[in-house]
N, C-alpha and C positions, 0 to 999 in steps of 0.2 A: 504493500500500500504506500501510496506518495502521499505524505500528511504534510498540510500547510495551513499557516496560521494566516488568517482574514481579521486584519483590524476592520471593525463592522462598524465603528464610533465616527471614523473621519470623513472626511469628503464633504462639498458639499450637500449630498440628499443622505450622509449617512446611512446611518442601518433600513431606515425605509427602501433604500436599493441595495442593499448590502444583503440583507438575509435570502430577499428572494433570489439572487444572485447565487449567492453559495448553495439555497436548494434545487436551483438549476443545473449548476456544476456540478453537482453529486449526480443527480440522475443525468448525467450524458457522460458518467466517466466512473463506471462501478469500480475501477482502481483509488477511486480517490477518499481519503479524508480528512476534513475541515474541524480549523479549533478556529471558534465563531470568539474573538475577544473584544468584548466591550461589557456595557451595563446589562446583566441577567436578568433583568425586569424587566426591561423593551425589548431584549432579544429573546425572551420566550413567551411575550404577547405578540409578537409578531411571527413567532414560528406556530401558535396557536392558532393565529388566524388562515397560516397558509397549510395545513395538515399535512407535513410532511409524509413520504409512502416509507413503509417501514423499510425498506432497503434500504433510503436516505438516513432516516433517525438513529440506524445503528451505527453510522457512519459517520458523525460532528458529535462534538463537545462543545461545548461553552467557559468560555474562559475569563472570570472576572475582572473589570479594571473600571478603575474607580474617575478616571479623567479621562480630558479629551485634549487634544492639540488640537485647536482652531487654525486659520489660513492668517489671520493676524499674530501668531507669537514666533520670536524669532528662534532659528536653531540653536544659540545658547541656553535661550530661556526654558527651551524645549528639553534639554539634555542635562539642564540642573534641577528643574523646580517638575518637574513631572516624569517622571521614575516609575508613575502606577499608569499613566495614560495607556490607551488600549495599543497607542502605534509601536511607543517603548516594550510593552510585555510582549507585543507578535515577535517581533524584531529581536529579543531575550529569549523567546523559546526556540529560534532558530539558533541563535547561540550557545541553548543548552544541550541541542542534540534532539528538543522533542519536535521540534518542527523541521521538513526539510525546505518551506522556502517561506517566505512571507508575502503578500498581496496589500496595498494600502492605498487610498486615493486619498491621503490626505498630504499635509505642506508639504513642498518638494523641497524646500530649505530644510525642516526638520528630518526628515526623513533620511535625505543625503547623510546630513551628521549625525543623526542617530546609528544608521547603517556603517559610517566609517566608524562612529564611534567603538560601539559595542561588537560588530562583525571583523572590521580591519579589511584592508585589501591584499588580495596573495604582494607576496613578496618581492613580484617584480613589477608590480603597477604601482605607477605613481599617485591616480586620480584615476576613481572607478567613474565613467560616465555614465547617461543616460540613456538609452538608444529605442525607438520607436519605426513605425510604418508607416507612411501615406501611400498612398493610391497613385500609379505612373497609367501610361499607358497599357502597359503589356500585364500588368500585376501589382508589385508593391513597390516602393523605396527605401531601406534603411537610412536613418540618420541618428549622428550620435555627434557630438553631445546635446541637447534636448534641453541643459540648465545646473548639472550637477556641479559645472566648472567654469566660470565666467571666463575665467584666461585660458589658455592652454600654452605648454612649452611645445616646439617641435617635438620633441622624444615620448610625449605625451599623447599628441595628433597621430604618431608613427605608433603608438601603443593603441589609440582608438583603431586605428583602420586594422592593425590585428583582431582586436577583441570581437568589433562589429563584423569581418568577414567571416568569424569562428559562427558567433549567434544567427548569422544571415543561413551559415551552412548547414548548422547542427540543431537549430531550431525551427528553423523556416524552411527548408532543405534546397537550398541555391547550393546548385553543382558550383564551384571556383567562382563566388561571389566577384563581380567587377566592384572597384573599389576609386571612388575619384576624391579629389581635395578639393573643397569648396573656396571660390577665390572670386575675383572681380571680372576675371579672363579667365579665356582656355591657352593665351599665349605664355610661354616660359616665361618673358621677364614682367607678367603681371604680378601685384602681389606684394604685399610688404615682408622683410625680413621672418620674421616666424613661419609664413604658409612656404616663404621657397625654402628653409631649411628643411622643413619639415617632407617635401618636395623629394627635394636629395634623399635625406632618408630612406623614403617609400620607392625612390626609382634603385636606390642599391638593394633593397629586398627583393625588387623585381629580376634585378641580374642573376640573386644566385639560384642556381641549378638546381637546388636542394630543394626548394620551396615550392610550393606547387597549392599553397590555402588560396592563393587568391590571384585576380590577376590588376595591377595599379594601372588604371587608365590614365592618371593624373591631374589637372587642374580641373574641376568641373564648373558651371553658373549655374544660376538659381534654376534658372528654366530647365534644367536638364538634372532635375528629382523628379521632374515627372513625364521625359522622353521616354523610355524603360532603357535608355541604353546603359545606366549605370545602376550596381546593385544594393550600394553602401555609398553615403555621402556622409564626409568626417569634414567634422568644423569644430570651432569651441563653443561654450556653452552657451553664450551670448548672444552667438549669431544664429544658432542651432533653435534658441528659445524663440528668438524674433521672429526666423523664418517659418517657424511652426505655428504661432500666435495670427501672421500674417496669413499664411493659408488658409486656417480658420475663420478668418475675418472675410475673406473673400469670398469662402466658401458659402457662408452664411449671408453675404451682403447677395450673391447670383439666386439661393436657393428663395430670398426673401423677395428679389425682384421679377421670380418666374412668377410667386405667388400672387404678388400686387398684380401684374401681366394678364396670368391667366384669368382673375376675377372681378378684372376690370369693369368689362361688358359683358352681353348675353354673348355677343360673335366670341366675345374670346373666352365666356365659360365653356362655349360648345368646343371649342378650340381646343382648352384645356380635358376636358373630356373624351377626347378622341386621342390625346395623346400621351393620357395618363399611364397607358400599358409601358409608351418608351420611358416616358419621366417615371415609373417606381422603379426601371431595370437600372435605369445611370442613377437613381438615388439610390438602390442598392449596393453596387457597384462602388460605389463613393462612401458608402456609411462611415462616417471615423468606430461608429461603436467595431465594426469588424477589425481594428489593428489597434486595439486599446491594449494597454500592455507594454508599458516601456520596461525594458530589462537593466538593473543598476549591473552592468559588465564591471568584473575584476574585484568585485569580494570574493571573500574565501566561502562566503553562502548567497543561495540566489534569496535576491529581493525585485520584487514586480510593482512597478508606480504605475497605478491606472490614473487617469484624465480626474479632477478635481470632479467634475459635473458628471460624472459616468453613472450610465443608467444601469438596469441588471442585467441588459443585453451585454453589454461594455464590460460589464463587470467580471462577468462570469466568462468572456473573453480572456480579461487578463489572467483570471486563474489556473485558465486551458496552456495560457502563456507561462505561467510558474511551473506546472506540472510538467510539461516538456521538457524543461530546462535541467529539472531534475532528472528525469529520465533517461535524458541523453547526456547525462552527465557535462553541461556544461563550464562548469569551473575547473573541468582537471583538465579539459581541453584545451581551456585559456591560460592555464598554468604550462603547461606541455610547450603551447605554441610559444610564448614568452620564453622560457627557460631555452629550448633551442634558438630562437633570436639573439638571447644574451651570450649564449658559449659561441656561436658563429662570430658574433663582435668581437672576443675575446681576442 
């Protein structure tokens, strides 16, 4: 059994999307079981109301904690003054061995330093990132870092594009992930001193012989995370946040102006109605709830950050996304691939 611990308390819709969430993800995954952590008084009026089938009930626990981290408190405050909070206890029983991975849509500031805090990252990463999915043309897009790390060093960018080709491979299942560096150009001498170091790096992993995780296409632009011709896009955290924030915002400004569009008039409700079979395939197609699920790459244990707003659809995505990772043993893969990068340097 893959047991993972679901802070149910964070987010913003919390355990009202969080329980039905986890009694989803049990019934489409008889492998799995959930330690539901938060307040037992909402989490078992809410598991009342939804009557779990008893192949799920035998399957979750409930895990006490007496606080919550809100989207307003900062990671220090987060890692001194709340100890019992349900994100801290998930993120602790991964650390004690009773959980194999943690699930949480709450603060990404918190969460980050909680997860470095008490987990630590293998030994050869410096700064474990964030890494997510959007939608390309041909499938999906990795990107990483997502917010975990506002700066990034080159050897840090050249440690992302490892991590993210391993998770694109062994969780997503991309044959030799294409792997590009996000920049202002696809020309060589675009780019400030960090991305061309970082550049160099990634083009001498490509020369040796030995290596065969990935293939570095090199400089990539914004528009081309959703050509499909690349399969992992590494940036820092900063600009990784932005461009993800900004997709959503577009996303949401085109979805809201088909709506005003199509309900305009009678001609264009009939309009909209004849064309609602194509419009629910491209809004399927596009849902963010289908690649919720950001994977924190380069702890010594998996930790999964779902979408702050994530609904149970979403939800119970990122968990399918934690169980995987388990599974396919990702962390020893990522240790494997780093520790041969370091002895080739040597």
């Amino acid at each position: 059994m893959t047991v993972i611990a679901l802070d149910v308390m964070s987010g913003d819709r919390g355990a009202q999307e969080c329980v039905p969430a986890a009694l989803r993800a049990l019934e489409a995954d008889t492998e799995l079981r959930l330690q539901l952590v938060g307040d037992p008084s909402v989490i078992e009026s809410l598991l009342a109301k939804a009557s779990p089938s008893p192949s799920s009930a035998k399957r979750f626990e409930i895990v006490p904690a007496s606080e919550v981290i809100v989207m307003t408190d900062s990671p220090r405050e987060a890692i001194r003054r709340k100890k019992q909070s349900s994100m801290r206890i998930a993120i602790d029983l991964v650390a004690e061995g009773r959980a194999d991975a943690a699930v949480s849509a709450g603060n990404t500031g918190a969460l980050t330093a909680i997860a470095h805090f008490v987990l630590k990252c293998l030994a050869e990463v410096e700064r474990a990132p964030i890494m997510s999915a959007v939608p390309n043309k041909r499938g999906f897009t990795h990107i990483l870092d997502l917010g975990a790390n506002v700066r990034a060093t080159p050897l840090q960018l050249e440690q992302f594009a490892i991590m993210g080709a391993i998770v694109a491979r062994d969780v997503h299942g991309t044959t030799r992930p294409r792997v590009g560096l996000l920049n202002i150009g696809v020309e060589e001498t675009k780019g400030h001193d960090l991305v061309q170091e970082a550049h160099a790096l990634l083009s001498a992993w490509t020369q040796s012989h030995s290596r065969r995780d990935f293939e570095y296409v090199g400089f990539v632009e914004g528009g081309d995370i959703f050509s499909g011709d690349v399969d992992v896009v590494v940036t820092d955290g900063f600009t990784g946040n932005v461009a993800l924030k900004t997709m959503e915002g577009v996303a949401g400004l085109i979805g809201g102006r088909l709506r005003a569009e199509f309900t305009a008039n009678w001609p264009s409700k009939i309009a909209g109605l004849l064309a609602r079979p194509v419009l629910g395939r491209v809004s399927a197609s596009l849902d963010p709830r289908r690649y919720n699920g950001a994977v924190m790459v380069g702890l010594k244990r998996i930790v999964v950050k779902s979408h702050g707003s994530a609904d149970r659809v979403a939800l119970t995505q990122a968990i399918a996304i934690a169980a995987t990772a388990v599974r396919r043993n990702l962390v020893d893969h990522v240790r494997e691939a780093l520790e041969t990068e370091q002895h080739q340097n040597v």
